[in-house]
N, C-alpha and C positions, 0 to 999 in steps of 0.2 A: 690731767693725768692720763686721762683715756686716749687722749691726742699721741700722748709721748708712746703710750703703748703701741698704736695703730701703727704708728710711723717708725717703730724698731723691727730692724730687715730678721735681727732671731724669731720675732715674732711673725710676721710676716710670713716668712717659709713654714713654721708650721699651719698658719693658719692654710697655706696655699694647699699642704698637702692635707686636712681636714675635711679641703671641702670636696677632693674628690671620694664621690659617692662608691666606692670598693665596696659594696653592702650583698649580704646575702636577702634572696636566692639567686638570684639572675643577678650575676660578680663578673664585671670586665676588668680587670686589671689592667689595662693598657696605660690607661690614663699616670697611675702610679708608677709605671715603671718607665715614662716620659720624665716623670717628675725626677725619681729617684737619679735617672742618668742625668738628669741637668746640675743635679745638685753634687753628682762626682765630677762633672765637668769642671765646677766652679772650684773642687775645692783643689781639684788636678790628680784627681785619681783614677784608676782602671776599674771598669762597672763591666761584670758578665753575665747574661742573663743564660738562664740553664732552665730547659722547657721539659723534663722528663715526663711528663705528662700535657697532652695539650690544653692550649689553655691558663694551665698554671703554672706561671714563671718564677721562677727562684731568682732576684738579685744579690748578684755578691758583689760589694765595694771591697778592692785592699788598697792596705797600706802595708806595703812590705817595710820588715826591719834591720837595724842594723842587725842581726846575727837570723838572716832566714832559715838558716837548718835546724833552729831550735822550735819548737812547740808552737802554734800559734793561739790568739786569742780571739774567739766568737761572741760577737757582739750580735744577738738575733732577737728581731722580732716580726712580727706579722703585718702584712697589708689590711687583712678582711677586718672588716667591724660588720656586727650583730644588725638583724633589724630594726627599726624603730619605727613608734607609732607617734607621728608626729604633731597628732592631735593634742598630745599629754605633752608636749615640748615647751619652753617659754619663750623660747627661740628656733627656729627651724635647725634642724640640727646639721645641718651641711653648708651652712652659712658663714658656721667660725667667728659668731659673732661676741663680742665684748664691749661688754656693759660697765656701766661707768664707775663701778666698785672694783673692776679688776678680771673677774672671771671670764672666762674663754669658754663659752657654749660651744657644744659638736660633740656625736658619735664619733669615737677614739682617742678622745681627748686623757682618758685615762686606761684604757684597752683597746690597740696598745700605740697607736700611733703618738703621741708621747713621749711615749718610752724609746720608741726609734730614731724619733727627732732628737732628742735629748742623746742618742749615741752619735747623729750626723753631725750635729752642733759642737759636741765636745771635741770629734777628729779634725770638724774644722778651724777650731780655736786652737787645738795645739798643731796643728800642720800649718798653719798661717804665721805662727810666732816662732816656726823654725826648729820646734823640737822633734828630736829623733829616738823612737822608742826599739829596744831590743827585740820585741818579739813583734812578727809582722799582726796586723788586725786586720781581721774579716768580719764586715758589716753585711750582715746577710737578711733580707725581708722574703718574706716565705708567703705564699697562700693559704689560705683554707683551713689557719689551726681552728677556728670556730664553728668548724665541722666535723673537729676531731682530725685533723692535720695528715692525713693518709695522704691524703696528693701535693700535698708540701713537706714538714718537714722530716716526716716517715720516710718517704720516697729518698729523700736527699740525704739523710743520713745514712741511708743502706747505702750509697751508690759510692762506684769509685771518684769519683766528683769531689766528694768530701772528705773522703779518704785521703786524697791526695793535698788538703786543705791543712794536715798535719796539725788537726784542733789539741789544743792542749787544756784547753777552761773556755766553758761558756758562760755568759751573762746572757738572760731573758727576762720575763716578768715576774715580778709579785703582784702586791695591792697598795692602792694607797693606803696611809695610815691616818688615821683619829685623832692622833699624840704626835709629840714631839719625836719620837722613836719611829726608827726606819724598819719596814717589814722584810725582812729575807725568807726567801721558800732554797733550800736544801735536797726534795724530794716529795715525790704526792703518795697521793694513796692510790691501790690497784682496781679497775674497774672492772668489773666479774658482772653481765647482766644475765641470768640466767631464766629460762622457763623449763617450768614444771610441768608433765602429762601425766595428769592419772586417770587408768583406764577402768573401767568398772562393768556389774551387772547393770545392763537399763531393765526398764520395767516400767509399771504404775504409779506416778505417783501416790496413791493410796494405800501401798505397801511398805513394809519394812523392812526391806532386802536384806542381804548381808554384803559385804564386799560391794560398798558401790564407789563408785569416782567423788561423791561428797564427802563421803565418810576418808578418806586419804586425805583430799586436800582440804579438808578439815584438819587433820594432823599437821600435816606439813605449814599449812600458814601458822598455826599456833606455834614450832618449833621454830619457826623465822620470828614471828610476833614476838614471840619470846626473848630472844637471842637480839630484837632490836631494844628491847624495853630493857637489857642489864646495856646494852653500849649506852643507854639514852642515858641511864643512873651516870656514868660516870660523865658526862660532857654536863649532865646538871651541877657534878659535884666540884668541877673546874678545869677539867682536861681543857685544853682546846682541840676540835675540829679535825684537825687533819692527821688528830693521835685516837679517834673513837673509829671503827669500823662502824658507818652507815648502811643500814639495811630498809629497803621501803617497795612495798606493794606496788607496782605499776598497774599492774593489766590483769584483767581474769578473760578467761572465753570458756566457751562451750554451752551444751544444752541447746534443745532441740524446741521446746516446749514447756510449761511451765509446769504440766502435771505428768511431765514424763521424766523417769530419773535417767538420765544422761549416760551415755557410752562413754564420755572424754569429757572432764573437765580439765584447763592449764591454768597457772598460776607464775606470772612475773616480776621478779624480783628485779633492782638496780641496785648493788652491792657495791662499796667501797671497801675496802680492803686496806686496815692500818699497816705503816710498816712495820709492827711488832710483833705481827700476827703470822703464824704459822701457816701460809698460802697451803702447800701440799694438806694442812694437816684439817685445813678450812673445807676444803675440798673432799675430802675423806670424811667430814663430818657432813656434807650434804647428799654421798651415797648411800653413809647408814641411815639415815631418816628416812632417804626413799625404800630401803628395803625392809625399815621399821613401819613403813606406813602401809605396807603392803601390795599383794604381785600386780605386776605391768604397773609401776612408778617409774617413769622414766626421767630424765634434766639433761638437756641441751643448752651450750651454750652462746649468745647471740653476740655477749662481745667477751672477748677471755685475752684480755691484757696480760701480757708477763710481768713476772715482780721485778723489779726493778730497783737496785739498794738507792737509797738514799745518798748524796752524795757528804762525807764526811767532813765535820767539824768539832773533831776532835782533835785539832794542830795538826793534822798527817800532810793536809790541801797546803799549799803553801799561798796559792790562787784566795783560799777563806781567809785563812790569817792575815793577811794583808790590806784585804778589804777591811775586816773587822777594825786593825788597828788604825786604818786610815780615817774612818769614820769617826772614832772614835775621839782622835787627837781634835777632829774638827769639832769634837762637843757633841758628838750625836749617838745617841745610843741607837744601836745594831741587835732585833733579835729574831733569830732565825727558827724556824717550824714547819712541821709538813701542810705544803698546799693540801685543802682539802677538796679543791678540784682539779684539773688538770691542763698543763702547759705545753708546751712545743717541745720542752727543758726534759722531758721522759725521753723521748726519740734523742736526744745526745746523749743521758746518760745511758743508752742500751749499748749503745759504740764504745760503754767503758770511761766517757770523758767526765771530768767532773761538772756541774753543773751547780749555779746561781742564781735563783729568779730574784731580780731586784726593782721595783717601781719607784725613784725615788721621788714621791710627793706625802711630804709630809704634811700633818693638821689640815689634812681634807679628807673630804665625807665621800666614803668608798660610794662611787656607782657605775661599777663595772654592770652594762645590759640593762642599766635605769634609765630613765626617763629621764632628762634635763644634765644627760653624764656633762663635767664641765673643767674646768682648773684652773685654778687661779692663777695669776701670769707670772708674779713673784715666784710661786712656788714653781713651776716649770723651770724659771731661770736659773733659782738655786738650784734645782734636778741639773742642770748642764755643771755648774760650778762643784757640786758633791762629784757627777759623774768622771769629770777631768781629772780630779785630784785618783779616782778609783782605777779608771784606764792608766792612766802614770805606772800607778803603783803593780798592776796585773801585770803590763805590758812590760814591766821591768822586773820581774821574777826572776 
């Protein structure tokens, strides 16, 4: 059986594109985007690379449709995969190697290289058997979402480049799923990392000052501590994830000396931010605490994402409805909730477009940035067979 596998050219091609090493810190892309144009050669399509940044290349594959002046659909995902420590691997992880129960070892295998194969695969199969889809599609692999995607696909959605791409629905990632049920992300939560200064009397340690920079950010961590322990109640009680506003201590600095009370203590926070939560009003709650905590309290912020709606699925998307119902007919439950971290899929939806993150591997064990990340080769197949049935159905809106 492992024979049969080795020797199917679907598998094959991903395996090829696996094993180039795209890895942070030191990321040449080159290699991928050899790959990438070979594999629009093959299928007969126009491949354009778009360099807004040097270094990192934006590949867009289309497939123009019958009716180009209508909307088009964004099929995106990423080149880069995460670090690995290869020590902890069972298999080297750039090797693509598969073992004789089925599963495909390699960093990307499920973030998100994948997920990309499983769109080139799909426009290969229905462009080979001659079918012609209404709305044109653009296959686009982007750099650097795993550094927070500024020089990918932030860049490229501001630009006229993609403006002129006439996106009307994108597909990107989600997670694998556990179950039988497929995972859709809709929307993430807002990332807000903020640090605290507070300024104070120094002195003595041996004194009991008033007004010192301990005594504020003494209040202040207690009024976050706080504020994380009622979110933590409800995600105990059954919320999921990416419906709880996350709040967590990162960093402290300051202090001079151990028996000296400090001029400047800061205090950093990593904040996620639910979609149901009042951004402005979140914001307004972290000015009164500094001015309830007392004078020269200052907050800066290190990353300050815009809010960004959630893309709707409530019938309005005609793009959701469609998916849902297609999946559905196939016997598969579809359920959709906000990423509780963050995708390429934010950067489309600030341009107004609707957006989808979809992974489709079902009944495997999430290890997105784990050690031994892998997937099983059935399930990748059927991800092409679900995905054609979804393209059909998007593409013909």
């Amino acid at each position: 059986m492992r024979g049969e596998w080795v020797n199917d050219p679907v598998v094959q091609r991903f395996r090829e594109y696996l094993k180039i090493p795209s890895v942070h810190p030191d990321i040449d892309y080159g290699d991928c985007v050899v790959f990438l144009k070979q594999q629009a050669n093959e299928i007969g399509l126009p491949v354009t690379v778009y360099e807004l940044v040097p270094g990192k290349p934006i590949v867009v594959i289309t497939w123009t449709g019958l009716q180009p002046k209508d909307s088009s659909i964004l099929l995106n995902s990423h080149m880069d995969v995460v670090p690995v420590y290869e020590e902890y691997w069972s298999h080297p992880p750039f090797e693509a190697v598969i073992t004789d129960d089925g599963f495909l070892y390699g960093r990307g295998t499920q973030d998100m290289k994948g997920v990309g194969m499983m769109h080139l695969e799909t426009i290969r199969r229905l462009k080979t058997a001659g079918v012609r889809l209404k709305r044109t599609i653009h296959m686009c692999f982007v750099p650097d979402e795993e550094t927070g995607g500024t020089d990918g696909m932030r860049k490229f959605s501001e630009s006229e480049v993609f403006k002129k791409l006439n996106v009307g629905f994108c597909l990107d990632e989600s997670m694998p799923s556990s179950t039988d049920a497929l995972i859709a992300f809709n929307g993430e939560r807002t990332s807000r990392q903020i640090k605290i200064t507070c300024k104070g009397v120094p002195g003595h340690g041996s004194l009991l000052e008033s007004n010192t920079a301990g005594e504020k950010l003494h209040y202040i961590v207690n009024k976050f501590m706080t504020l994380r322990a009622e979110e933590k109640k409800k995600l105990d009680n059954g919320a999921a994830l990416g419906e709880v506003t996350t709040i967590n201590l990162t960093q402290t600095e300051g202090g001079v000396q151990i028996n000296v009370l400090p001029e400047n203590l800061s205090v950093s926070f990593d904040i996620r931010i639910a979609p149901e939560y009042d951004h402005d009003a979140f914001e307004k709650m972290i000015t009164r605490w500094c001015k309830e905590a007392g004078d020269d309290v200052i907050f800066e912020y290190i990353v300050k994402n815009p809010e960004v709606k959630n893309t709707k699925i409530d019938g309005t998307v005609p793009f959701w409805n469609v998916i849902k119902t297609t999946v559905e007919k196939m016997g598969i439950v579809i359920n959709c909730a906000t990423c509780p971290g963050a995708t390429d899929a934010r950067y489309v939806r600030r341009q107004g477009v609707p957006a989808i993150g979809l992974s489709l591997m079902t009944n495997t064990l999430p290890l997105l940035h784990a050690h031994d990340e892998r997937i099983h080769v059935q399930v990748y197949k059927r991800g092409i067979d679900i995905m054609e049935k979804i393209v059909l159905a998007v593409a013909n809106v």
